[in-house]
Backbone as CSV, one residue per row, in Angstrom:
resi,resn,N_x,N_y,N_z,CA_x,CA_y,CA_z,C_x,C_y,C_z
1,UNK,-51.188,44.034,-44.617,-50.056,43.347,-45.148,-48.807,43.671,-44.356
2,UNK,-48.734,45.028,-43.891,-47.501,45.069,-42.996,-47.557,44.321,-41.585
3,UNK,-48.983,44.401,-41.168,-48.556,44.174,-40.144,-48.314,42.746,-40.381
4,UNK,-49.317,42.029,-41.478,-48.513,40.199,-41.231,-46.906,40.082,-41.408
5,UNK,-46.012,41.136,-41.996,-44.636,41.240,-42.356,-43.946,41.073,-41.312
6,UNK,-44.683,41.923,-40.045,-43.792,42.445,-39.001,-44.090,40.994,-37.856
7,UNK,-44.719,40.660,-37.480,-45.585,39.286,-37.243,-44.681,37.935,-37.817
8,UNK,-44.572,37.966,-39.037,-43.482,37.233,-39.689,-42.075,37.586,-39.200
9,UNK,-41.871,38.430,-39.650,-40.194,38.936,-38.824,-40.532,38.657,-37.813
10,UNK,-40.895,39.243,-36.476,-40.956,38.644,-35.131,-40.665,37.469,-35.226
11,UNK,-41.642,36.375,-35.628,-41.807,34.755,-35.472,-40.548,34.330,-35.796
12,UNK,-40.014,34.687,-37.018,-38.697,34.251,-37.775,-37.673,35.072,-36.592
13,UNK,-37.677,36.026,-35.715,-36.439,36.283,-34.936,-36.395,35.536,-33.957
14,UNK,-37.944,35.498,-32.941,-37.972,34.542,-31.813,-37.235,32.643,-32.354
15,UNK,-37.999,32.467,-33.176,-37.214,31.219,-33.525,-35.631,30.897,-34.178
16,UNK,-35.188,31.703,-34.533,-33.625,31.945,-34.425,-33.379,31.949,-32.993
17,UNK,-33.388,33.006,-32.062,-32.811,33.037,-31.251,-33.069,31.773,-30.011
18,UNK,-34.205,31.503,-30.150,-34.524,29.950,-29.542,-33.996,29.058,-30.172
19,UNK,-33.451,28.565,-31.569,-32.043,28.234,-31.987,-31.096,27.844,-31.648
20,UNK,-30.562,29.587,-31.943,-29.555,29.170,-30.851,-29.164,29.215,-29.769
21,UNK,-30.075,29.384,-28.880,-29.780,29.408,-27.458,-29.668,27.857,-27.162
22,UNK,-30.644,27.145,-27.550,-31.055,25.513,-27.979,-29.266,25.512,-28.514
23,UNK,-28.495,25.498,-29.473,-27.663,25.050,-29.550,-26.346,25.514,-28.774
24,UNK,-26.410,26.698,-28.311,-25.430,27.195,-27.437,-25.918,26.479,-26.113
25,UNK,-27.075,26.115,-25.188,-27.037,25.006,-24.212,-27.024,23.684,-24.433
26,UNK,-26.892,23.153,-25.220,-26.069,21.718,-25.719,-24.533,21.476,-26.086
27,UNK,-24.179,22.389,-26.611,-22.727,22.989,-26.788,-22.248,22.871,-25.215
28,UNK,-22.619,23.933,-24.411,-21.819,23.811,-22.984,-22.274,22.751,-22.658
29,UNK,-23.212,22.058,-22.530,-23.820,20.599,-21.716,-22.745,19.480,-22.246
30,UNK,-22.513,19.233,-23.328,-21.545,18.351,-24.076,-20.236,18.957,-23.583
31,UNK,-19.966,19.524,-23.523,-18.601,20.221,-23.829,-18.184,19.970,-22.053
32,UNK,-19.073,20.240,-21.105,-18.756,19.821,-19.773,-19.067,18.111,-19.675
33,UNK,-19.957,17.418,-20.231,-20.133,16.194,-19.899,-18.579,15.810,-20.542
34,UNK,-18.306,16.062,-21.611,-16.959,15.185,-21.960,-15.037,15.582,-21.042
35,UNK,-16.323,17.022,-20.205,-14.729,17.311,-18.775,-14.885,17.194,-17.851
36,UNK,-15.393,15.950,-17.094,-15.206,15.549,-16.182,-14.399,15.040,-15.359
37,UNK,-14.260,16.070,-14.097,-13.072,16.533,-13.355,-12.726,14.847,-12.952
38,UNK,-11.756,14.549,-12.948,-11.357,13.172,-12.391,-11.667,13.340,-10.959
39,UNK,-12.316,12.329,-9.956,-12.413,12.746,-8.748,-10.768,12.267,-7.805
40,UNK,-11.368,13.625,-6.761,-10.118,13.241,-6.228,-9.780,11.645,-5.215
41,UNK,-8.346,11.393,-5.313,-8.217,10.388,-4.807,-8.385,10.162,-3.226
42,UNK,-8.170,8.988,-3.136,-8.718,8.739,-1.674,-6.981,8.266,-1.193
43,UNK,-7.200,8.323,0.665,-5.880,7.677,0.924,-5.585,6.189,0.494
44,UNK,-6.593,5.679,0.192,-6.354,4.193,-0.336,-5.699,4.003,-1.626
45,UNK,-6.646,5.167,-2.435,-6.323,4.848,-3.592,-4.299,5.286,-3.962
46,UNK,-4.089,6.212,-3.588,-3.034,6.482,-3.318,-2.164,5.329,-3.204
47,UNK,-2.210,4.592,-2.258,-1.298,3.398,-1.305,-1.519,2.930,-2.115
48,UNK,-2.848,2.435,-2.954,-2.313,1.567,-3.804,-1.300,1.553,-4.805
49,UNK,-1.394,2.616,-5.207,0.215,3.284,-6.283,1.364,3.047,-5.345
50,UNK,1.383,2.385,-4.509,3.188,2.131,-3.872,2.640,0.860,-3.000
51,UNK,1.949,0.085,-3.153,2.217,-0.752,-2.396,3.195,-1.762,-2.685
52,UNK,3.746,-2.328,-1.496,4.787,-3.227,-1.394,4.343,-4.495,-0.953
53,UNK,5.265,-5.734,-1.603,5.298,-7.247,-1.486,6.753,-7.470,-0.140
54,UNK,6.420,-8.214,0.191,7.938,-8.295,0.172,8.091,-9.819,1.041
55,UNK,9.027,-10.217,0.594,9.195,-12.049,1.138,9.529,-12.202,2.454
56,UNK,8.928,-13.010,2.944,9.697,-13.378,4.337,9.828,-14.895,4.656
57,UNK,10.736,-15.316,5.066,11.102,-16.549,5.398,9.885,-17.371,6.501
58,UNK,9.066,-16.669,7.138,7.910,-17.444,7.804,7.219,-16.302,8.761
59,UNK,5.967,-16.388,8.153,5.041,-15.503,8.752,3.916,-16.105,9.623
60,UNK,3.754,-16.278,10.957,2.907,-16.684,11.770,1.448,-16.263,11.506
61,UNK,0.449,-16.771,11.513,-0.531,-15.456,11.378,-2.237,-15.941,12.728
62,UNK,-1.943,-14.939,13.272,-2.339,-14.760,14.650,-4.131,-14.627,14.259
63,UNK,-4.615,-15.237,14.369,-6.015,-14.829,13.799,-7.485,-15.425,14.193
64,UNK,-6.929,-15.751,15.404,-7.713,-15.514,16.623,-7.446,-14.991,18.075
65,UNK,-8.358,-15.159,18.817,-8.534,-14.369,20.398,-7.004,-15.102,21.008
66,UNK,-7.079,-16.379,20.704,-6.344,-16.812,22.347,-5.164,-16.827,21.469
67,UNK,-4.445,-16.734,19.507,-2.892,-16.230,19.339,-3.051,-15.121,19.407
68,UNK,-3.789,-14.281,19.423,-3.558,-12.878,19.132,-3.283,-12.176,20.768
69,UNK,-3.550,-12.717,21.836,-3.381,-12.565,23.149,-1.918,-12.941,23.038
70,UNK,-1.286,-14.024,22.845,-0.132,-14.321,22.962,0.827,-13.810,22.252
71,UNK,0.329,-13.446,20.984,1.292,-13.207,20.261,2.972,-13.532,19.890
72,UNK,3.813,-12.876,20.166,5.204,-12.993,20.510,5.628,-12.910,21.950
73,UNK,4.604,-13.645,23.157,5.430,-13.649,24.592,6.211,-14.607,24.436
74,UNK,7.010,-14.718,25.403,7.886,-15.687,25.855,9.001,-15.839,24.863
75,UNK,9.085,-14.984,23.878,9.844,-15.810,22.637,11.356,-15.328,22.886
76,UNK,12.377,-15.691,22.488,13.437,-15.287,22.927,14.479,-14.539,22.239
77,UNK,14.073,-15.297,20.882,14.237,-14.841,19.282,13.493,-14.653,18.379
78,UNK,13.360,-13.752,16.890,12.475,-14.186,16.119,13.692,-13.866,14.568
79,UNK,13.992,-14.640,13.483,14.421,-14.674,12.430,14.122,-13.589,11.848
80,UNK,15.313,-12.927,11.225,15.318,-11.883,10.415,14.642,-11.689,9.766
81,UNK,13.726,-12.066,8.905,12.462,-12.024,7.727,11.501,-13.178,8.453
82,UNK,11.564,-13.038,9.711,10.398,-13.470,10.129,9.178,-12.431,11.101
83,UNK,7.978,-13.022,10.993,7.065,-11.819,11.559,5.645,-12.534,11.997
84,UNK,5.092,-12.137,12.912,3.587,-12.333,12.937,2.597,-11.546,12.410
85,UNK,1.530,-11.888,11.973,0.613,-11.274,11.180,-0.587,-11.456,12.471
86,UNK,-1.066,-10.332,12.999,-2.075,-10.273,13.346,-3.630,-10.065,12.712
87,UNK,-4.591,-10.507,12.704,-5.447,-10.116,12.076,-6.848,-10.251,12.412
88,UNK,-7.506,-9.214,12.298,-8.667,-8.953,13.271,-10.583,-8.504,12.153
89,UNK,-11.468,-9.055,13.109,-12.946,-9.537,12.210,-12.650,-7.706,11.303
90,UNK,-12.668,-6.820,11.996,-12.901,-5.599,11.462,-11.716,-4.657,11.958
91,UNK,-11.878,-3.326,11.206,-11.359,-2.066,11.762,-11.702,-1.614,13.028
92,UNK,-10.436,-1.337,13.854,-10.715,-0.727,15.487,-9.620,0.043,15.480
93,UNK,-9.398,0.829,16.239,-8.384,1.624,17.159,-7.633,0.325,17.732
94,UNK,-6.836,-0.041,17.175,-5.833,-1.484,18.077,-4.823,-0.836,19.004
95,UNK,-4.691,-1.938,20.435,-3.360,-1.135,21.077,-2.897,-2.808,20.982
96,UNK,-1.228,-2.233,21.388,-0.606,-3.472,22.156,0.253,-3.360,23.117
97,UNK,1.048,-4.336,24.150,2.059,-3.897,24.386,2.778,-4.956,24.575
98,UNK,4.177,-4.581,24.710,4.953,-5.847,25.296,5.523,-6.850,26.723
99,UNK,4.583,-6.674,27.116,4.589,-7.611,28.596,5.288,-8.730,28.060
100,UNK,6.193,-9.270,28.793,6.329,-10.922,28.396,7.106,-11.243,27.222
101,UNK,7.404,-9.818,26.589,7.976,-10.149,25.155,9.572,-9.750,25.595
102,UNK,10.325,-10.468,25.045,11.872,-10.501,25.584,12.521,-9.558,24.022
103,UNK,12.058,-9.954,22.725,12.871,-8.823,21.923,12.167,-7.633,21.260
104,UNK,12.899,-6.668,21.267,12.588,-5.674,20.356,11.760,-5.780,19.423
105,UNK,10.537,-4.919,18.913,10.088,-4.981,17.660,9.547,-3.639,17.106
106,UNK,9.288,-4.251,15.683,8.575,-3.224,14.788,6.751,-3.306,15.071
107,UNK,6.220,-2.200,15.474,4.759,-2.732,14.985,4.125,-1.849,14.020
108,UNK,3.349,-2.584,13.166,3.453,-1.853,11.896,1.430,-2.241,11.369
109,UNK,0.861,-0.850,12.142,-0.650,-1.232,11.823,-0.976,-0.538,10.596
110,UNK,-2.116,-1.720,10.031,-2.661,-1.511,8.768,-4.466,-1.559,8.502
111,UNK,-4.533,-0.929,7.655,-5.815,-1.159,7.881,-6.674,-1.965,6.897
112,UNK,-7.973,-1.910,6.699,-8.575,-3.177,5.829,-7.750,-3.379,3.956
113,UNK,-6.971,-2.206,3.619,-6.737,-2.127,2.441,-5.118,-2.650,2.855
114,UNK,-4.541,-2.342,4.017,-3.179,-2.827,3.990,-2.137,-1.523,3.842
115,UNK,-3.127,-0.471,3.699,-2.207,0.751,3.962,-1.908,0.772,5.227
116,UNK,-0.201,1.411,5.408,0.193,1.729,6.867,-0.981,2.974,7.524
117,UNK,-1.106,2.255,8.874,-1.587,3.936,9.036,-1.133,4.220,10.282
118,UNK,-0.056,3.390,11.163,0.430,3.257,12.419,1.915,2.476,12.072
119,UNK,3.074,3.539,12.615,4.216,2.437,13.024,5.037,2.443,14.387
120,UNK,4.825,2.142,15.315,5.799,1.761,16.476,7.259,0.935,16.095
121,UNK,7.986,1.855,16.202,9.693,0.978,15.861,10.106,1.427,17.135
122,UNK,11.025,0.025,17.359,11.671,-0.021,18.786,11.489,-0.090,19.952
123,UNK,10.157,-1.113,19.956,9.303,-1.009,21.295,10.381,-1.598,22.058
124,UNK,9.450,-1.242,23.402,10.636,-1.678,24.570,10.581,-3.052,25.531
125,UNK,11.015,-4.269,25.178,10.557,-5.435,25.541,10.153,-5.420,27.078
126,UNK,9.308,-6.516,27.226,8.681,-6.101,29.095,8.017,-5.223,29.718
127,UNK,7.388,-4.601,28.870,6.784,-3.055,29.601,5.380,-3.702,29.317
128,UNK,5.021,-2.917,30.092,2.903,-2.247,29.916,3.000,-1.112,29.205
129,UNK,3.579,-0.703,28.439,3.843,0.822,27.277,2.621,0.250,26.577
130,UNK,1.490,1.399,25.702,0.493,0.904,25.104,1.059,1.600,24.131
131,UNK,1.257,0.928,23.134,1.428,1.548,21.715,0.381,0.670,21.137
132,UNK,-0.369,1.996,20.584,-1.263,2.258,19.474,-1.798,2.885,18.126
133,UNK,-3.016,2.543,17.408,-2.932,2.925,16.146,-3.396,3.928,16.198
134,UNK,-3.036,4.853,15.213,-3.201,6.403,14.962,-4.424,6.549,14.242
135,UNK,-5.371,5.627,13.908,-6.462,4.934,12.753,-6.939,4.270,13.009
136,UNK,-8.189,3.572,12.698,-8.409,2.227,12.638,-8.017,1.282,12.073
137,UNK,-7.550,0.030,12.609,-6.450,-1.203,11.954,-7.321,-2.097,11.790
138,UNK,-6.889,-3.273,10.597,-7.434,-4.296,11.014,-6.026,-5.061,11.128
139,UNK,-5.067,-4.910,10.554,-4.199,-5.781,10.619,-2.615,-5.457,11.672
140,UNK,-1.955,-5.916,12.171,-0.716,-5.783,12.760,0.196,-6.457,12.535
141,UNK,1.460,-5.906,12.031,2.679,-6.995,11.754,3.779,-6.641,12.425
142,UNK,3.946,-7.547,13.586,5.331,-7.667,13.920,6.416,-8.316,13.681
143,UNK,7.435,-7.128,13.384,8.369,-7.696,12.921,10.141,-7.395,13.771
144,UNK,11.057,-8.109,13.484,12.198,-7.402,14.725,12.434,-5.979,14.547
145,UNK,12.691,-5.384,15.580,12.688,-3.772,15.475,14.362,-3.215,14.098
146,UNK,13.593,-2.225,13.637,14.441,-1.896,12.814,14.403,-2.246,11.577
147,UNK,13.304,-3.258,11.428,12.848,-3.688,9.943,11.898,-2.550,8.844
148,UNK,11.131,-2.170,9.916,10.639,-1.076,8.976,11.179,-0.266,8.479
149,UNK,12.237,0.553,9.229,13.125,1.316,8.459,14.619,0.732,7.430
150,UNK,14.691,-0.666,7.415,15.009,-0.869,6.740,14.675,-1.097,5.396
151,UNK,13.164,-1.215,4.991,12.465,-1.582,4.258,11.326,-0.637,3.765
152,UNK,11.779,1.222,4.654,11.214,2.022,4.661,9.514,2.085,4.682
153,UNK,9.146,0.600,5.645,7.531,1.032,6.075,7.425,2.109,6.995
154,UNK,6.577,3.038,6.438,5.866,4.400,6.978,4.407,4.448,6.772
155,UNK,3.760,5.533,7.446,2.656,5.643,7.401,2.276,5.726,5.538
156,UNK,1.261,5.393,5.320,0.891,5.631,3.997,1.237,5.003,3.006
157,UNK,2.125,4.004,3.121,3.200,3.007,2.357,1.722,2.019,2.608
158,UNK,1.292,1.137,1.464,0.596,0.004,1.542,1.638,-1.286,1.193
159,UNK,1.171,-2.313,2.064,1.640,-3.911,2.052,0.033,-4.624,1.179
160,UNK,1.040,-5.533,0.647,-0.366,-6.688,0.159,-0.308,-8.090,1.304
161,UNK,-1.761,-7.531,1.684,-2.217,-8.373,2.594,-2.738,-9.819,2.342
162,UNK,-2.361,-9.931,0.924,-3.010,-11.223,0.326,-1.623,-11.794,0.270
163,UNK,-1.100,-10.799,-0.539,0.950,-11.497,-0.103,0.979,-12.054,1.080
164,UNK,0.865,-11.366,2.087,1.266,-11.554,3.130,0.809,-12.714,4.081
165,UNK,-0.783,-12.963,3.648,-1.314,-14.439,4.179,-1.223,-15.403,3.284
166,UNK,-0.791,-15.415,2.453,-0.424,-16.465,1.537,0.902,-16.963,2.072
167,UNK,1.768,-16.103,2.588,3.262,-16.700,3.156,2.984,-17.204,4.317
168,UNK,2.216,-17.186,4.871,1.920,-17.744,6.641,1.477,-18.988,6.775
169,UNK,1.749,-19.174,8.025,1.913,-20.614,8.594,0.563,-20.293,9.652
170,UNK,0.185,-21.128,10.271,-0.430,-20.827,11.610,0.046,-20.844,12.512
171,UNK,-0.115,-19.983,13.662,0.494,-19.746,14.654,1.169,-21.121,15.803
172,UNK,2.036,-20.517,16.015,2.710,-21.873,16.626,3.739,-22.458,15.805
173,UNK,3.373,-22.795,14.722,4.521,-23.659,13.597,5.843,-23.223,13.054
């Protein structure tokens, strides 16, 4: 008889403590499933919390081989809130320069989300100078030099690129 007592106690302790171990690992399992660390953000996601619209009186948009070669040569002027939109099949390392181009500009590369990730202000009209992106771009907007800092585009600042081809004309017009 004792020993079925002691046999009993045993059985009755092992199954308590399998219990609660059973409820103390559901406890932490719940208790972490409902704290889940927010993941961290990305540079995109970021830009998207500041991206900028912004109007312009006529946006060219360059979006093939033989405007995107030409771009702004020959031009003599370009309107204060005016700009070309370059825009390319994918992300690359983009260069440019200004051969042939008579004014000053902003170049302001972006990439598939429209975050800055390149700005050249104040290029120097007529040169073979290669200014390039610090990233891979898909997009380029030139605009007259001094616009970006008026309008404080910097690296990491996102533009809406849907804004921005929605205001455009095709090149030439």
């Amino acid at each position: 008889m004792q020993k079925q007592t002691i046999t009993t106690k045993i059985l009755s302790i092992g199954l308590t403590l399998a219990l609660v171990t059973g409820l103390m690992i559901f406890g932490i399992w719940s208790y972490l499933g409902s704290r889940r660390p927010e993941p961290p953000r990305s540079v995109n996601q970021e830009a998207a919390l500041q991206v900028r619209t912004i109007s312009f009186e006529k946006i060219e948009l360059a979006g093939d081989n033989s405007s995107r070669q030409m771009g702004l040569m020959n031009r003599q002027e370009l309107c204060e809130t005016c700009a070309m939109l370059f825009v390319f099949e994918e992300e690359d390392e983009l260069s440019f320069w200004m051969q042939n181009t008579f004014i000053s500009l902003d170049m302001i590369f972006m990439d598939e989300n429209g975050l800055i990730v390149t700005v050249h202000s104040n290029t120097k009209p007529q040169t073979t100078t290669s200014y390039a992106s610090s990233k891979p771009a898909k997009y380029v907007l030139e605009v007259n030099a001094g616009f970006a800092k008026e309008y404080q585009l910097e690296e990491g600042v996102g533009l809406s690129i849907p804004a921005l081809i929605e205001q455009s004309v095709e090149y030439g017009s």
